[in-house]
N, C-alpha and C positions, 0 to 999 in steps of 0.2 A: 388520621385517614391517609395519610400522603405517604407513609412508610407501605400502605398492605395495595398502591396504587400499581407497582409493577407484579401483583399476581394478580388485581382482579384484572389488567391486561391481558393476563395471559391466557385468565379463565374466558374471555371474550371471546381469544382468539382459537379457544379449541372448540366452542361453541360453534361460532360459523364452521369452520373444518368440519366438524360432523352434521353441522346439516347439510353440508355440499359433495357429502363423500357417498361416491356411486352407490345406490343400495344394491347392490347386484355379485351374484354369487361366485368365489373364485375358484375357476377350473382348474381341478389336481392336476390332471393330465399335461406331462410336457410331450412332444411326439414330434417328429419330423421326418418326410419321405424321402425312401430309400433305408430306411431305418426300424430294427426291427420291434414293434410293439411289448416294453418291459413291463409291462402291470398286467393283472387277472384280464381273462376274456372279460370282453366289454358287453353287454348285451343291452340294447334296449330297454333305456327304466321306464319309459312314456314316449309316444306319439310326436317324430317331428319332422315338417319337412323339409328335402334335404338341396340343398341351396347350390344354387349354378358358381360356378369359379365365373372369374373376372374375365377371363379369357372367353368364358363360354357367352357369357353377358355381354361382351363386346363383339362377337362374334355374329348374335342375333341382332345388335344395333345395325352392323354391318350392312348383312342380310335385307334388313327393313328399310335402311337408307337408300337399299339398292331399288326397292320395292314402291312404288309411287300408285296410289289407289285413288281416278280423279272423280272429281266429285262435280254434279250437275243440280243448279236448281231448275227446277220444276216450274214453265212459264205456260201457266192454264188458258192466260188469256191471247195466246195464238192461236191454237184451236179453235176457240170462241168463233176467232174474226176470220177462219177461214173458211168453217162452216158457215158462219153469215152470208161470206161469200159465196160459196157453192149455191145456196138458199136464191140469191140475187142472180146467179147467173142460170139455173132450172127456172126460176118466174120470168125471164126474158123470153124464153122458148129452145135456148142454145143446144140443153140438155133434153133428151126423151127422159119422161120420169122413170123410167127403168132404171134407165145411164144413171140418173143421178140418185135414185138410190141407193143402186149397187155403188158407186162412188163414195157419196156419207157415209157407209158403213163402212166402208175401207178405211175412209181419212179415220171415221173415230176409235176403230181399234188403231192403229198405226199411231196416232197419236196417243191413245191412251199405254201402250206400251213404251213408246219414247222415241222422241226424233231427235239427233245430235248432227251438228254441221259437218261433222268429220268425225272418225274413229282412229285412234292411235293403233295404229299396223301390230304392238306388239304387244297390247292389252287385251287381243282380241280371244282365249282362251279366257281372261280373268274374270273380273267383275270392276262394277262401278258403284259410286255411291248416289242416291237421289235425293236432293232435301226438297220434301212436300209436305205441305204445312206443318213447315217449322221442327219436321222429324226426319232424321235419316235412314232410308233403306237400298238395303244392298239390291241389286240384280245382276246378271249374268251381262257381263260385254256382248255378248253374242247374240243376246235377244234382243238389243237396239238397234233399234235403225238409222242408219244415214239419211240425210235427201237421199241421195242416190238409189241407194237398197230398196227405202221407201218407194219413191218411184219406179223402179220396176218391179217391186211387188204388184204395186198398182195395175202397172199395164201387163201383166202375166194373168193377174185375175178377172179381168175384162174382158181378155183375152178369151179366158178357159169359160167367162157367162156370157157371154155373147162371141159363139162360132160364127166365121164365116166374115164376120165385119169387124174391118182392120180400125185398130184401138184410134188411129188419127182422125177415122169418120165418125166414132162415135163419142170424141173429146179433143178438142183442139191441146196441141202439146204444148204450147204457150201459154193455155188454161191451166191444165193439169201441173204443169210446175208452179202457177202463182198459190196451186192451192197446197203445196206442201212446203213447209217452212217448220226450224227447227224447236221442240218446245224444249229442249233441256238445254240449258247455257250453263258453259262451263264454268264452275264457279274459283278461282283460282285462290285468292283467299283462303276459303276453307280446305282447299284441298293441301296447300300449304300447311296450315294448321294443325289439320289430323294427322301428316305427314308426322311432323313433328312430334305429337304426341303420341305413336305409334312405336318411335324408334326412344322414345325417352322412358316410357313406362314399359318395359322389358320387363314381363314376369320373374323374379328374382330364385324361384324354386322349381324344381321339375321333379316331383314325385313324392314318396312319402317313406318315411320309414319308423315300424308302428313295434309300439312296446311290444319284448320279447325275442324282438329279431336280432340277428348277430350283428355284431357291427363290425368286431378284431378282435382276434386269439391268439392269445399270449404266446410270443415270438415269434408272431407271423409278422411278413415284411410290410410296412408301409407302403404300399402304392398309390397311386395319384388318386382312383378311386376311393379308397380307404380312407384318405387323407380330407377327400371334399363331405366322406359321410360324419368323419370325426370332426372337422368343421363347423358343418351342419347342428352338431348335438353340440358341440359347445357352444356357439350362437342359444339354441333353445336352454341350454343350461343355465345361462347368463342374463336372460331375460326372465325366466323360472326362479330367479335366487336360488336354483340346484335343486327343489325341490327335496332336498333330504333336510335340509333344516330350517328353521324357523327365521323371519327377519328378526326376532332380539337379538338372537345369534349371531346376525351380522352386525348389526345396531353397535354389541356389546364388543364386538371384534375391530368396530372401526372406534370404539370410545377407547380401547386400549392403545390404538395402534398412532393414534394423534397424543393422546398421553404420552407415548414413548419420544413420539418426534422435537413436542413440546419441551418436556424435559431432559431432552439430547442437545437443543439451545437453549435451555437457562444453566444446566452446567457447563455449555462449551462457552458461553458468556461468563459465568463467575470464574472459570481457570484461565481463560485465554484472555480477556477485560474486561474487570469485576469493576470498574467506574461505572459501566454501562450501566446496570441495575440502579445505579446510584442517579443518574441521567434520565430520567424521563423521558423526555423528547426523544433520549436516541433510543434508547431502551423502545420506545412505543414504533421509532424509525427501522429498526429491527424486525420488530413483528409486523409491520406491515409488509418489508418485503419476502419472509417469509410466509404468510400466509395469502400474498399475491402470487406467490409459484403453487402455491397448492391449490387455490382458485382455479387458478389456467388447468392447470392439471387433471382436476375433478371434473369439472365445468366440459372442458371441450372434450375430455373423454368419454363425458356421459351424451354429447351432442352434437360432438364433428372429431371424431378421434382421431381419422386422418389426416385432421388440422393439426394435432400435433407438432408438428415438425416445422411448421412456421413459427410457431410460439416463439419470441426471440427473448428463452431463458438468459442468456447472457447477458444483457444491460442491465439485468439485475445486479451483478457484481461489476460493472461499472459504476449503478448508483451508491453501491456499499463501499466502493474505495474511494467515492470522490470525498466521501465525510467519513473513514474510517481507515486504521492500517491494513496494510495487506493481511495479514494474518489471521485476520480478526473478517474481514471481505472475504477471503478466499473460503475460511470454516464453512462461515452462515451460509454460502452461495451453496456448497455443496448438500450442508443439511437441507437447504431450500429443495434441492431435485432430488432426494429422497423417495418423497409420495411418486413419482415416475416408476421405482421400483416396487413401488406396492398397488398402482390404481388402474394403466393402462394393463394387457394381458404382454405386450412386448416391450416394455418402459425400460429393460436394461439397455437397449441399444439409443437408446434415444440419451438416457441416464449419461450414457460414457460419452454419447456426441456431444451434449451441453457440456458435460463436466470437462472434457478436453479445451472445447473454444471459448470456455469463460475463462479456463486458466491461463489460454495464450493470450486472452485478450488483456485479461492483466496484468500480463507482462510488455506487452506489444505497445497499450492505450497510452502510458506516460509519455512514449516516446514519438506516436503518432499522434497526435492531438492538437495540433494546431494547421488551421491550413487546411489545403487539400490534403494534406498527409492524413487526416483520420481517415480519408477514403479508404487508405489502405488495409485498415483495419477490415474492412468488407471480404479483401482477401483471404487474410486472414484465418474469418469465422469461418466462412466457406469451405475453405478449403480441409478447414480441423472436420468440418462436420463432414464432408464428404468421403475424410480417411476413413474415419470409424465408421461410417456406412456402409463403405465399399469391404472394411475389414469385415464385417459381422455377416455381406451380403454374399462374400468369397467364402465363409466356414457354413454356407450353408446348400445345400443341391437343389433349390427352388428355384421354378424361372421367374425371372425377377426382369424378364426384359418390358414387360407389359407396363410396370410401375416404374421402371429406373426413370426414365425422361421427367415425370412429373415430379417426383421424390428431389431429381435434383434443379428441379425450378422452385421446389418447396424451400429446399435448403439456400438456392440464393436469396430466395424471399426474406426467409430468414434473416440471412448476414444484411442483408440492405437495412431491415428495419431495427435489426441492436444498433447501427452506428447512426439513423436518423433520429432515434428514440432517446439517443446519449444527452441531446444537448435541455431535453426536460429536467436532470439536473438542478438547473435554474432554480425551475418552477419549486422545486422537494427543497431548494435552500431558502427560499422564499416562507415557503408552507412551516416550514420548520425550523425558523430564524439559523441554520446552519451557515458556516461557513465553510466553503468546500477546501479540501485539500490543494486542489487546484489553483485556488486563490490566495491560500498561504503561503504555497512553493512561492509564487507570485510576488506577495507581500516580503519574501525572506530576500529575494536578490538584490543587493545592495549596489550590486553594477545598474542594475536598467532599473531602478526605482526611483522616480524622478523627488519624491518626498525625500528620500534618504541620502540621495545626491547632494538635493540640496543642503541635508541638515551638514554634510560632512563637508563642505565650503564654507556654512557661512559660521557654525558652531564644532568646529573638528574638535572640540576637547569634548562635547558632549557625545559627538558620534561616537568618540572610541570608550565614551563610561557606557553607553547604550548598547554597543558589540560586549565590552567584558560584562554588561547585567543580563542579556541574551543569554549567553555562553552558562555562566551562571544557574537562571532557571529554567534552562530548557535541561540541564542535567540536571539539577534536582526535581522538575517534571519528571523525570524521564525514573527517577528512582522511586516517586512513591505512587507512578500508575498514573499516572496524571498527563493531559494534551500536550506531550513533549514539543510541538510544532507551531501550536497554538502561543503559548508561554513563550516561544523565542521570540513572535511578530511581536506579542504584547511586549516584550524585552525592548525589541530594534525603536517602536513605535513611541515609549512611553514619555520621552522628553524631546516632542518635536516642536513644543514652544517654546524653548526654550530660543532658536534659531529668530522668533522675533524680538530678542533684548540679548542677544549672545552673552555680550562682555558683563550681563550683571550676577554671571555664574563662576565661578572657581576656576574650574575645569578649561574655561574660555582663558581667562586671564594671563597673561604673561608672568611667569613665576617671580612671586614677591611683591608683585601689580597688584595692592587690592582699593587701587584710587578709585572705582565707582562708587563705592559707599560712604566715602570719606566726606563730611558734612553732611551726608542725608540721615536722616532720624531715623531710628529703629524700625516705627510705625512704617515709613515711606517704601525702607526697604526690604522690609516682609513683604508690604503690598507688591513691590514687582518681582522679589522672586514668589509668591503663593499666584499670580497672574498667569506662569506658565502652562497651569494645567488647564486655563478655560480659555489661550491660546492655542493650547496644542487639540482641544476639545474642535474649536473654531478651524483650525488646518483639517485635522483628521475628518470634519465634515465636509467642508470646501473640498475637497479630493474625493471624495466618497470612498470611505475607508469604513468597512462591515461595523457595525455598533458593537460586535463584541469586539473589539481591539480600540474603538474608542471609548468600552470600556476601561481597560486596561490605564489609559490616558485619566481616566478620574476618580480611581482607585488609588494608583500604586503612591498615593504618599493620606490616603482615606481622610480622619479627620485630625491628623498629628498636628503637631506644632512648629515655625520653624526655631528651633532651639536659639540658636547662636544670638538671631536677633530679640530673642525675647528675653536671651539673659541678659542681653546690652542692655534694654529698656530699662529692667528691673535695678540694675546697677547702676543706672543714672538716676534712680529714683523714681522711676514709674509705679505703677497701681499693678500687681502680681494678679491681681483678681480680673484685671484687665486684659483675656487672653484671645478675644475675637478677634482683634487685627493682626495676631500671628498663628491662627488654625485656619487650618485648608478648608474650602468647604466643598471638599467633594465627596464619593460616595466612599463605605466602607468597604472594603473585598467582599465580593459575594461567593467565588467559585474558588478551589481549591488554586488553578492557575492566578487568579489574581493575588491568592496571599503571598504565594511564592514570588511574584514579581515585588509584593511589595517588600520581603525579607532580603531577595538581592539585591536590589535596587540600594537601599539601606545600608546594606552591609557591605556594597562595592565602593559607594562613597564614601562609609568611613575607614573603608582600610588603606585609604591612603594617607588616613592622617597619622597611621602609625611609625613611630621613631624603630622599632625593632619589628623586623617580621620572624615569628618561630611560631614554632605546634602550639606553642601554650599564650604565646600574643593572639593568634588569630582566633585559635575557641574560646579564651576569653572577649574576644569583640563581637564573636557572632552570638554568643549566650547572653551577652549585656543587651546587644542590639533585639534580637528576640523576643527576649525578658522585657525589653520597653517596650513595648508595641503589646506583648500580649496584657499586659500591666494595664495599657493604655485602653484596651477593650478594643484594637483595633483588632481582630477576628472573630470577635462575636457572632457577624453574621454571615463568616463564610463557612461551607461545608467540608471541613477542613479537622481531623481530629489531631488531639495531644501528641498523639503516638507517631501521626505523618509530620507535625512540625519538628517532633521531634528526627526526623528522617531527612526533612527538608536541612536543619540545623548541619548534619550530618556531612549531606553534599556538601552545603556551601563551604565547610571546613576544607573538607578533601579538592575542592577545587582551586582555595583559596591558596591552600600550601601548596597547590602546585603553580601557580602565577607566580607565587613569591616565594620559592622553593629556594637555597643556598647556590652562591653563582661559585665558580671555582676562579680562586686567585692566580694571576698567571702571572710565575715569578721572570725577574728581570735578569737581561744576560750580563756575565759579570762583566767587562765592558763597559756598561753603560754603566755600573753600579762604580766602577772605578773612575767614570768620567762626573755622575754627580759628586 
């Protein structure tokens, strides 16, 4: 099941890809104004209509912002109490019943039309709005009344029904104004509100244009006109699925087109790092950030497409080089922004802005990445994204001044959030027991590594067998495809416990010095040299050293034996069958890096037991040593085939003859040959 595990991956990941792929149908047509229409006359295939430019839409926002329509609620129960009024002051006697009934009908037309405390001087042509009972209706500014207005309407028509008696004898004027008071209050709230939604919901179309009718004839010139009708019909085209074909059609078009993409990374995985397939986790770490660009991609174009351009493609290939070579990061990123040139209707310009500022970022990120110096990185993005914008927005005759300002707050948005989005990192090497590149570089400097410091003070014969078994299999990593960077830490890292019992190692000892072992029993002295490695177990924890390299640490000698002391035993008479107190007990190589460390490792110390170094001494020692180990079944459970060990063998030769290649003799002057 575990061999067919990276294609039903894959089959997953084309699965989601087509259900999140725009079902929507793609317009032949490319066109741009000032230019002249190269395809058949276009005519009308069906009914659509034809949509306002941006300018035109902001234009009308404008317009309506400038436009204030205020709005009054309707207060019924002032009238009530003024009529009351009026009522209370005819039952006193004040009023002739005449007076006051020509009065009451006054106030309750006057009021039932509408009384306002004041009128805005430059609404007075317009209209108002009235909310009465809890419903809004327009009326004319001009047909409200002030107090004021009200009031001498008042006295004008008292005036005109009773001639000859002046309006102050037959209503006192300190009456007459307590009885007029305003029923509409200005509601400012709502007037706000509607405001607002006045200038927000701006009709998006202005007219129609209905099958049959021209649209553009072939080599006629693209004008602005022409350009907002062709617009127009691609919008309705695109939401239509084009209405000339069917959606299997499209169904079937996007099942090919994610097949294509799919299997443009699984062969630029097997030629450029064919481990990967072999890797699971990265293999699955792959397709996730792959089919995270085509998410973004599909998703926001089918629901905010002018979001586009914040999408910050580029930490994607941040997160591919922090656990991957560049080569290998650089492919995937760009196969990743692919779907841009097939999903959005303008995805090439946006295509070539990612694809520019991911590539500078990975060149730029190693070297800014600490500190405030990744800030810079911000510049960087930015600034990549804004060439190729400004290039593609210069090769084209559109005004472009309406979008530029937002387009380029889109694009810092952008740069800002690839460099704060960088340090998640973390979290994907967490998620996915990785160890980043970053922390390798890290682990490999032997100047500021406080571990490695130390081992090279207090064990220097061991640090420089740990540099030459580095050196070692990080070149024979590096030949048969294998974690060349990985295999060096494991290399530097693998005998750091050695540093707590130095002198009970070889390499430590003062040449011809081997007084540590001298009276201690065989048994004693397997047990502290086979202790290093649950020493160096115990360091590499105590530091927090990633568990894949304190693998390395309880692997590279698996479940062997130590030789020398277990022939001593035997020769002193010991029990041969008695071999637990001189086998390791730690773990067997599991990863192809681990075997290699443990074939150098092995084969570094014993090539310096050799009396003669030549071509045919050292492939004799690397083939014995090999030949033991695999004899021994220590690779059994690493993923590690015949053919690569045999590769591995290979290096170590080639590397070997060159450490210990022929020195040149450097003859003596005759002089001195006359003077011995």
């Amino acid at each position: 099941m575990q061999k067919y595990r990276p294609y039903i991956a894959f089959l997953i990941a084309a699965v989601v890809m087509i259900l999140v792929f725009p079902v929507r149908g793609k317009f032949i047509y490319k066109y741009q104004k000032g230019r002249p229409w190269i395809y058949e006359t276009l005519v009308a295939p069906m009914d659509f209509p034809i949509l306002k430019t941006s300018a035109e839409i902001l234009s009308e926002k404008e317009e309506k912002a400038s436009e204030v329509v205020p709005c009054y609620e309707f207060q019924d129960k002032v009238d009530d109490s003024r009529m009351e009024a009026l009522g209370q002051i005819a039952a006193s006697g004040a009023l002739s019943p005449a007076v006051a009934d020509t009065l009451s009908s006054l106030l309750a037309s006057c009021y039932e039309t509408g009384i306002v405390a004041e009128m805005d001087s430059g609404n007075d042509d317009g209209v108002i709005l009235i909310k009465k009972d809890k419903r809004l209706e327009q009326a004319p500014a001009a047909d409200i009344y002030t107090v004021a207005s009200a009031l001498t309407r008042i006295r004008s028509e008292l005036e005109f029904s009773f001639p000859g008696s002046p309006v102050d004898s037959l209503v006192d004027a300190g009456t007459l104004a307590s009885l007029v008071a305003p029923n509409l209050i200005y509601d400012d709230n709502t007037t706000e509100m509607l405001h607002r939604e006045s200038v927000d919901f701006v009709s998006p179309t202005k007219g129609m244009i209905y099958e049959g009718q021209l649209i553009v004839s072939k080599g006629e010139m693209v004008t602005a006109d022409i350009e907002q009708l062709l617009d127009s019909y691609k919008a309705e085209y695109q939401r239509s699925l084009g209405y000339t074909g069917s959606i299997w059609t499209i169904l079937a078009s996007h099942l090919l087109l994610v097949a294509v993409l799919l299997a443009l990374l699984f062969f630029t995985i097997f030629f450029v790092e064919r481990p990967i397939l072999g890797d699971f986790r990265r293999l699955l770490f792959v397709l996730i950030i792959d089919v995270t660009a085509f998410l973004a991609c599909a998703l926001i174009t089918q629901y905010a497409e002018p979001m586009l351009m914040i999408f910050p493609f580029s930490v994607l290939i941040l997160y591919m080089s922090a656990f991957f070579d560049k080569p290998i990061s650089a492919t995937v990123y760009i196969i990743s922004l692919l779907p841009l040139l097939i999903i959005p209707e303008d995805g090439v310009q946006l295509f070539f802005m990612n694809a520019l500022s991911g590539g500078l970022l990975l060149l730029t990120s190693q070297r800014f990445r600490r500190g405030w110096l990744q800030f810079v990185n911000i510049a960087f993005v930015f600034f990549s994204l804004l060439a190729v914008y400004s290039a593609f927005n210069y090769m084209s005759d559109g005004d472009y001044m309406v979008m530029r300002r937002l387009d380029i707050a889109k694009m810092l948005v952008n740069a800002v959030l690839t460099v704060f989005l960088y340090p998640f990192f973390h979290v994907l090497e967490r998620l996915f027991s990785f160890v980043s590149y970053n922390r390798l570089r890290d682990l490999t400097d032997t100047s500021d590594n406080l571990l490695l410091r130390e081992l090279s003070v207090k064990a220097p014969g061991t640090f420089q067998h740990s540099l030459q078994v580095a050196n070692l299999a990080e070149e024979a990593a590096r030949r048969i495809g294998a974690d060349a960077m990985l295999t060096r830490v494991g290399g530097l890292y693998h005998d750091i416990g050695k540093m707590e019992n130095p002198s009970c190692f070889t390499e430590n000892q003062t040449a011809g010095d081997n007084s540590y072992h001298h009276g201690i029993p065989p048994e004693d002295s397997a047990r502290y040299i086979i202790a290093h490695v649950d020493d160096g177990v115990a360091l590499a924890r105590k530091q927090g050293l990633p568990d894949l390299v304190t693998d390395f640490i309880r692997s590279h000698h698996g479940r062997t034996r130590t030789g020398y002391f277990y022939t001593q035993y035997c020769n002193n008479g010991g029990d041969p069958a008695n071999v637990a107190p001189f086998t390791y007990n730690g773990i067997l190589p599991r990863t192809r890096e681990q075997a290699i460390l443990m074939m150098a490792d092995s084969v570094e110390a014993a090539s310096r037991s050799l009396k003669e170094y030549n071509e045919q001494t050292i492939s004799d020692l690397v083939d014995r040593i090999v030949a033991g180990k695999q004899a021994e079944g220590q690779f059994n459970e690493a993923e590690i085939s015949i053919a690569e060990i045999g590769q591995v063998k290979e290096s170590l030769k080639a590397s070997l003859r060159q450490i210990y290649h022929g020195r040149i003799s450097y003859p003596k002057l005759k002089s001195e040959e006359a003077k011995g």
